[in-house]
matplotlib code that plots the C-alpha trace (Angstrom):
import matplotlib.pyplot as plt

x = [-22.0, -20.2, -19.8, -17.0, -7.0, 0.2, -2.8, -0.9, 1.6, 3.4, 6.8, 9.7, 10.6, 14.2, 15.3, 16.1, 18.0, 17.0, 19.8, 19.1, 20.4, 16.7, 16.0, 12.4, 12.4, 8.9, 9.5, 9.6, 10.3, 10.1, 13.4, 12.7, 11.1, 13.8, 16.0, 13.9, 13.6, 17.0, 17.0, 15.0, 16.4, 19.1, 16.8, 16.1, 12.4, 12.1, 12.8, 10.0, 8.1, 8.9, 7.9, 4.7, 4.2, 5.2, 2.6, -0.6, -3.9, -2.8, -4.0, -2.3, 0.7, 1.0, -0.6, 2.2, 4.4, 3.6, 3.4, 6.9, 8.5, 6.8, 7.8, 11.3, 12.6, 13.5, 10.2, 7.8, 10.7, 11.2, 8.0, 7.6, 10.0, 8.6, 4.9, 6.3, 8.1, 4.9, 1.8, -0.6, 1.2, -1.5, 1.6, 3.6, 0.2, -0.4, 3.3, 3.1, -0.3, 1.1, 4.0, 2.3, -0.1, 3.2, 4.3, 1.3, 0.5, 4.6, 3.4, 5.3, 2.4, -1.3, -3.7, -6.1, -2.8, -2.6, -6.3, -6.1, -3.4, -5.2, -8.1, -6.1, -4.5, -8.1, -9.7, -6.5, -7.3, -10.8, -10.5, -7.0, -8.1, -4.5, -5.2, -8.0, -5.7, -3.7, -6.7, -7.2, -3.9, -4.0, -7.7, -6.4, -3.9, -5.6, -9.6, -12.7, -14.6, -16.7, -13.7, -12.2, -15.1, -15.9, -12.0, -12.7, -15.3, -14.4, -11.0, -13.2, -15.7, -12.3, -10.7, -13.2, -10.3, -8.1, -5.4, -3.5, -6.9, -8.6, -5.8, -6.0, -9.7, -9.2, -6.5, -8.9, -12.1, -10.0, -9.8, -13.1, -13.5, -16.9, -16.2, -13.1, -13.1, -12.8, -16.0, -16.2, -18.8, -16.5, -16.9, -13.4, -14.2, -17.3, -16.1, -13.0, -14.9, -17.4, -14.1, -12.9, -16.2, -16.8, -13.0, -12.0, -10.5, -7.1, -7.3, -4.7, -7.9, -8.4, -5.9, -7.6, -9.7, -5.7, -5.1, -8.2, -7.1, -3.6, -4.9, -7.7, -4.7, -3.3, -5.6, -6.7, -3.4, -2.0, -5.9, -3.9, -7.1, -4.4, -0.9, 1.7, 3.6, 1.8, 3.1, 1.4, -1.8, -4.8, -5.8, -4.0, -5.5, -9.2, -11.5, -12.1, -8.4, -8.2, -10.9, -9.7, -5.7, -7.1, -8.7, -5.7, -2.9, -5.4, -5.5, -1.7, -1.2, -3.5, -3.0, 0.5, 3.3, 6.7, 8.0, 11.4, 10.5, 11.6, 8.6, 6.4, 3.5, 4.0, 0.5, -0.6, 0.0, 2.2, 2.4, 0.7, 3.1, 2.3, 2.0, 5.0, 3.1, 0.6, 2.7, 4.0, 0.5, 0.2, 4.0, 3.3, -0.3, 1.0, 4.2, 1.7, -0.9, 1.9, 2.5, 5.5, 6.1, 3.4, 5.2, 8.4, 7.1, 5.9, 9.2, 11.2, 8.6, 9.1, 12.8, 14.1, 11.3, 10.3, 7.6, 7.4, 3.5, 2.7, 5.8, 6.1, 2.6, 1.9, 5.1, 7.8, 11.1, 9.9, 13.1, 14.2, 10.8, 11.0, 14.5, 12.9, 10.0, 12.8, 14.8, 11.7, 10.4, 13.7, 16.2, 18.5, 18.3]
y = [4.6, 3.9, 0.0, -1.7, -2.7, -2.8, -3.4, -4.2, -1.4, 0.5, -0.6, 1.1, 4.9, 3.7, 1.3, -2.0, -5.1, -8.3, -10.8, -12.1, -8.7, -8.1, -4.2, -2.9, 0.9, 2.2, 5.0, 2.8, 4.2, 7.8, 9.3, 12.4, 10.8, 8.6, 12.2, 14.0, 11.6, 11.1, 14.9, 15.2, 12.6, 15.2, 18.2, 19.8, 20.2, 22.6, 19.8, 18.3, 21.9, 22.0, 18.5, 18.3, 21.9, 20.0, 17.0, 19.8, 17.5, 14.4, 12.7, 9.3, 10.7, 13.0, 9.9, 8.1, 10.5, 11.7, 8.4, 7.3, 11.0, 10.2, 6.4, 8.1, 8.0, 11.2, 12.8, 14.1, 15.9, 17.9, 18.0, 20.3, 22.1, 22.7, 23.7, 25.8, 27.6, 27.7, 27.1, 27.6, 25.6, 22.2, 20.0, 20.5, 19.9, 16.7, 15.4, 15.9, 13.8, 11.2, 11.0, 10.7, 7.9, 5.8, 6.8, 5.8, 2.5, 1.5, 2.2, 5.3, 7.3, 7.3, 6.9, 9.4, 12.0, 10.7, 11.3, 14.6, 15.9, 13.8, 16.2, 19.5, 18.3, 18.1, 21.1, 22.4, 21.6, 20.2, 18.8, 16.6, 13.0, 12.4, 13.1, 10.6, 8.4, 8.7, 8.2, 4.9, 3.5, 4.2, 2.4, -0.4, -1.2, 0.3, 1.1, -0.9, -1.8, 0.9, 3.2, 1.6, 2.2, 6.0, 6.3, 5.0, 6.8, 10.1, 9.7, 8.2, 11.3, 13.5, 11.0, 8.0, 6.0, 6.5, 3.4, 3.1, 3.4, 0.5, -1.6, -0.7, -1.6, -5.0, -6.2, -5.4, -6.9, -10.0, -11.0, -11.3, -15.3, -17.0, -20.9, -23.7, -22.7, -19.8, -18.6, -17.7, -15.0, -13.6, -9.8, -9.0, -10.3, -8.1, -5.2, -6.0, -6.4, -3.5, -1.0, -2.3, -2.4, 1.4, 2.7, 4.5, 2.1, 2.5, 2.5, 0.3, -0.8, -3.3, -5.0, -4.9, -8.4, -10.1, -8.1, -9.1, -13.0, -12.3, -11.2, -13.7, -16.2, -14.5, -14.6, -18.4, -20.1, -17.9, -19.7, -23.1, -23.1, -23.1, -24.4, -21.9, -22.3, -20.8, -22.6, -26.0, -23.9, -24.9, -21.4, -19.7, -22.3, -21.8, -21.1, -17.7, -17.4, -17.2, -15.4, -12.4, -13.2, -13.0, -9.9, -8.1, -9.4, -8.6, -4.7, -4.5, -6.0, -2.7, 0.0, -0.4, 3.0, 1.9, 6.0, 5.1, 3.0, 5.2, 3.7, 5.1, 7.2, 10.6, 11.0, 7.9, 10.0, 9.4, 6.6, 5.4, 6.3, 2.6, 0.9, -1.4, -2.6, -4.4, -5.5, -7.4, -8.4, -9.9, -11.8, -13.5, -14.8, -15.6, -17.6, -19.9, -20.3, -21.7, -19.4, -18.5, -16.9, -13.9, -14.0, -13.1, -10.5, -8.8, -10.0, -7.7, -4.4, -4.6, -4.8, -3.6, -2.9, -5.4, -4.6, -6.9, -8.2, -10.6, -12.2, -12.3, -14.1, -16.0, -15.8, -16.3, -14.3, -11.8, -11.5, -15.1, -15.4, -12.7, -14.4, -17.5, -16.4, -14.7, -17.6, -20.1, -17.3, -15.5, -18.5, -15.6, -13.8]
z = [4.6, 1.2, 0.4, 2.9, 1.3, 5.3, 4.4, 7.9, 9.4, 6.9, 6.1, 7.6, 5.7, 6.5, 3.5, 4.9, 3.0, 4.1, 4.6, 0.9, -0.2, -1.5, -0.5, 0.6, 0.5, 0.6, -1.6, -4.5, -7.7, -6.3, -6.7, -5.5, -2.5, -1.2, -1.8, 0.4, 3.2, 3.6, 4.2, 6.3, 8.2, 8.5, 9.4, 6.5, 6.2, 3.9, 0.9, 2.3, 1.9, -1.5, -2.9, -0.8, -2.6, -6.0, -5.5, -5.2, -5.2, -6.8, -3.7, -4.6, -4.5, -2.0, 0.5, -0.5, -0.1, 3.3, 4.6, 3.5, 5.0, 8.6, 9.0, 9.8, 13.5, 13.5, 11.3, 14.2, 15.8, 12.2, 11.5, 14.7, 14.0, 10.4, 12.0, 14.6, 12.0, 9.8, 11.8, 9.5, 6.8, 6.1, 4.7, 8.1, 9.8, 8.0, 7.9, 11.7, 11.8, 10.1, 12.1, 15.2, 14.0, 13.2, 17.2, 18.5, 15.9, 17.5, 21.2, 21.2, 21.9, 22.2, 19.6, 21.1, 20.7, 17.1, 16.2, 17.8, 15.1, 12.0, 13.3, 13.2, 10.1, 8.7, 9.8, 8.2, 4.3, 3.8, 0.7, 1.2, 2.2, 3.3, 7.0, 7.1, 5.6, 8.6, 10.6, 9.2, 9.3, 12.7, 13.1, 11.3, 14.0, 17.3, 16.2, 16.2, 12.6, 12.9, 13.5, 9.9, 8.1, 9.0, 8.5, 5.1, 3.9, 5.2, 2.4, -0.3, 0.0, -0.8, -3.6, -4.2, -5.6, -3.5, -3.9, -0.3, 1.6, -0.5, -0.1, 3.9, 3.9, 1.9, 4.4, 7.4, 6.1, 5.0, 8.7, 9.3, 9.7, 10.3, 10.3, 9.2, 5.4, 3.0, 1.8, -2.1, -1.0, 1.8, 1.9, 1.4, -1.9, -2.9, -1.6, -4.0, -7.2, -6.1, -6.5, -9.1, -10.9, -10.2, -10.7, -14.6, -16.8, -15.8, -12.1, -10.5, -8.5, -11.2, -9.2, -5.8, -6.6, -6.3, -3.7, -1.7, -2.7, -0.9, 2.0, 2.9, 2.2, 4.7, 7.5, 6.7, 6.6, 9.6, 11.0, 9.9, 7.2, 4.4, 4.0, 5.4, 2.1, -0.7, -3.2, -1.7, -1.2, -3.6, -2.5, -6.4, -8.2, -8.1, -10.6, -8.7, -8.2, -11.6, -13.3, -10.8, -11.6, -15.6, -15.2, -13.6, -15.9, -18.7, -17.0, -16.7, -19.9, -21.6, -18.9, -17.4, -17.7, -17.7, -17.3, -18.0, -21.0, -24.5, -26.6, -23.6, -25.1, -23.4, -23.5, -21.4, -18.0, -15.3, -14.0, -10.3, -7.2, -5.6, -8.9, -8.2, -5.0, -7.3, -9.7, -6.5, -5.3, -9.0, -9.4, -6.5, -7.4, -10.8, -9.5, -7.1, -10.5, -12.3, -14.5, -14.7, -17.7, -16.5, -13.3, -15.4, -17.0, -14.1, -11.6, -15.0, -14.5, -10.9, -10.9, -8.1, -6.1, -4.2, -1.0, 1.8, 1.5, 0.1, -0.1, 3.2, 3.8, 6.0, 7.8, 5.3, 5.2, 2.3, 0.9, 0.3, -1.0, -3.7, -4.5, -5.0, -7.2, -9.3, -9.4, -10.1, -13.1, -14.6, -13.7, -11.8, -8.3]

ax = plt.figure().add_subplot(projection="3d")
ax.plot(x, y, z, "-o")
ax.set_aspect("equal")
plt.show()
């Protein structure tokens, strides 16, 4: 077993605008994404053929991808269609997995239907760890630890930085709570560092440490071990809190693609598929450092895309908390 990232339930494929008028659409940046959801919405799976066939092997991607196309209401009944069309097609075979995982993780149907299709979907192309992504969002809500972990390991064997199941793994080990306190040595925490230690130089996983922070902050003040407003939590003000906060504006600060910036170097590489959901992870542990001119800087690269953890943690309304941190940062909403 490989040393032990919502992440919660995946946010809705629908775009939804919180009464604040800030709008979470899981697609994020990804244009061609949103496009294709909204077709199929409509029926018309074969756009969803065709950028699935676009994304290859670039496992981060296609993840994402797949799971923002299943989230919709109306996916598993056009992904069916799709595979009864094409049966031996692995993209309608995972698209149908995935959409069955976010039936069963809703109550809609069971999770031993949902593993059956992650399964077929496997069997199905080998080498794609997107199915076993699919496995463990669906452990995450309805499996045992154990479960999680085999989940885990069976996508990092495929893609061993893989970004969406690290960030699934950190939010479940992060609720693991032995005693009244945080513990510095919390597992959550090593298991953070350990990815980030053995990811390339400019893996997003540099980020994970902060996102491990979030999510124990999570767990303890929904535990009543913090404050249930972050910014009276001592939690972001640590001297761990901010050797890891350091390290991952320091990353950003080297490493980040803007794609549509014109004095982009066109020979960095694209840019990460869920790189605007650490950016978010990172605002929001800036704003409750203190600092807000970081926080500003990374509130302007994020723009538009706002995603509904952390702001949302423990129980705040995620969008008139992302107002606020804009307000408090760029002096606007």
């Amino acid at each position: 077993m490989t040393p032990p990232r919502p992440l919660g339930k995946a946010a809705r494929a629908a775009r939804s605008r919180n009464k604040d008028g800030v709008t979470f659409d899981p697609a994020l940046d990804d244009g061609a994404l949103a496009t294709v959801r909204d077709a199929l919405a409509r029926g018309r799976w074969t756009e969803a053929r065709r950028l699935l066939a676009e994304t290859g092997d670039d496992w981060d991607r296609r993840g994402h991808r797949l799971v923002v196309l299943a989230e919709g209401p109306s996916s598993l009944a056009w992904a069916r269609e799709w595979q009864l069309a094409e049966p031996d097609s692995p993209d309608a075979a995972a698209l149908l997995a995935c959409a069955t995982v976010f039936r069963a993780v809703s109550g809609k149907d069971s999770p031993e239907t949902a593993r059956a299709a992650c399964l077929v979907a496997a069997r199905m192309a080998p080498t794609d760890p997107s199915p076993w992504l699919a496995v463990l969002i669906l452990a995450r809500c309805t499996g045992t630890d154990d479960e999680r972990v085999r989940a885990f390991d069976q996508v990092r064997a495929r893609h061993r930085d893989h970004h969406h199941a690290h960030h699934l793994m950190a939010a479940c080990l992060a609720e693991h709570q032995e005693g009244d306190r945080d513990d510095p040595l919390h597992e959550v925490y090593d298991f953070a560092s350990w990815a980030a230690e053995q990811a390339p130089a400019d893996s997003p996983l540099a980020v994970l440490p902060v996102v491990a922070h979030a999510e124990r902050y999570r767990v303890l003040a929904r535990s009543g071990l913090e404050s249930g407003d972050p910014a009276r939590s001592r939690h972001w003000t640590s001297r761990r809190a901010r050797q890891v906060m350091k390290a991952a504006f320091d990353w950003w600060l080297e490493w980040d693609i803007d794609e549509n910036d014109e004095h982009t170097d066109a020979s960095a590489g694209s840019a990460h598929p869920r790189r605007k959901v650490d950016l978010n992870y990172l605002a929001h542990a800036k704003l409750h450092e203190g600092r807000l001119a970081e926080a500003a800087a990374l509130l302007t690269r994020i723009g538009p895309h706002a995603t509904p953890a952390p702001w949302s943690y423990p129980d705040q309304d995620a969008g008139r908390a992302f107002q606020d941190a804009r307000r408090a940062a760029l002096g606007s909403a």
